[in-house]
C-alpha angles and dihedrals in degrees: 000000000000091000100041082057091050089045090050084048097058100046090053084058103053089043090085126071113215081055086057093049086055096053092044089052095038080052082072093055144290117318138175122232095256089064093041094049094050092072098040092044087220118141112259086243087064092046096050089051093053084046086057097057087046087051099053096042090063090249099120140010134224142222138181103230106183108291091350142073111236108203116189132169118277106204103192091081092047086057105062089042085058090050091052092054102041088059096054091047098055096047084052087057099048093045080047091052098050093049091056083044085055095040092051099042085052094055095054102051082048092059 
């Protein structure tokens, strides 16, 4: 249950884009929010925010560096996200598989 709720929590996260940019930015290295606010022209406030529900989710992590927040990935939360995708994946492509096995046995007993 525990890890069905962390796994929830991190979907939601990555739902929304600005969170992804984030993500996609933080994957070049640590920065603080000052730094991931200036391209998005969001308000530190809103960035922090959006730092927050990453944070929560496991996604990033964050330090106090002198005056300034330093955020950086956590990859445990991404994962189990990828776990959780691979898995499905790979029963899709069985179920997939065994379709195209079905269609071409069919066809040739049409022939």
């Amino acid at each position: 249950m525990v890890q069905q709720q962390a796994l929830d929590r991190a979907f939601a996260a990555l739902a929304d884009e600005t969170r992804r940019a984030i993500l996609t930015r933080l994957g070049e290295g640590p920065a603080t929010i000052t730094e991931l606010a200036t391209p998005s022209g969001m308000t530190l406030t809103g960035i922090r925010k959006h730092v927050d529900v990453l944070e929560a989710a496991g996604l990033v992590t964050t330090e106090k560096v002198g005056r300034v927040r330093q955020v950086q990935l956590g990859t445990e939360r991404l994962d189990d996200a990828m776990a959780w995708i691979s898995y499905y994946q790979r029963l899709w492509e069985r179920r997939l598989d065994g379709l195209q096995v079905y269609f071409t046995l069919r066809k040739g007993t049409e022939s």
